[in-house]
N, C-alpha and C positions, 0 to 999 in steps of 0.2 A: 463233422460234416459241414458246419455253416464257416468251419475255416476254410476250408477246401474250395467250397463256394467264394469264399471272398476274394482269396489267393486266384479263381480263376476269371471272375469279371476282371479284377484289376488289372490281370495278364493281358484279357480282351484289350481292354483302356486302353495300355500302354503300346501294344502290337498298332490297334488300327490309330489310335490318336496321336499318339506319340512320334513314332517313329515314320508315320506317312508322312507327317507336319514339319519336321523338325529340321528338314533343309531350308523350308519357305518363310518357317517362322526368326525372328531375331531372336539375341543370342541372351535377352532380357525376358522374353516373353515363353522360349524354352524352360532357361531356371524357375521361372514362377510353376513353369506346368510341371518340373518334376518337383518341387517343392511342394506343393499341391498334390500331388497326387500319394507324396512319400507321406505327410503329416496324415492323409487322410485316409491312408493304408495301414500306417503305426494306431491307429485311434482305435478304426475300427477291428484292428486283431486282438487290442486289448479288448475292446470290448466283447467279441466273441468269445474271450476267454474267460473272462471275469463274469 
């Protein structure tokens, strides 16, 4: 259950932050946001798992 949860905020994230942004934003400041968002995706499903 708290994967499933997590798996669906971060779908939120990416849907409205990401993809609304990502024409306006540079092409330096995209890489950071999915960089950001992948590391802090990877963390916290290990730790929902663990």
């Amino acid at each position: 259950m708290g994967i499933a949860v997590v798996i669906v905020f971060f779908a939120g994230v990416i849907l409205l932050g990401l993809c609304r942004g990502f024409p306006g934003r540079s092409r330096r400041e995209n890489v950071f946001y999915i960089l950001s968002i992948g590391v802090s995706l990877t963390v916290l499903l290990i730790k929902s798992i663990a």
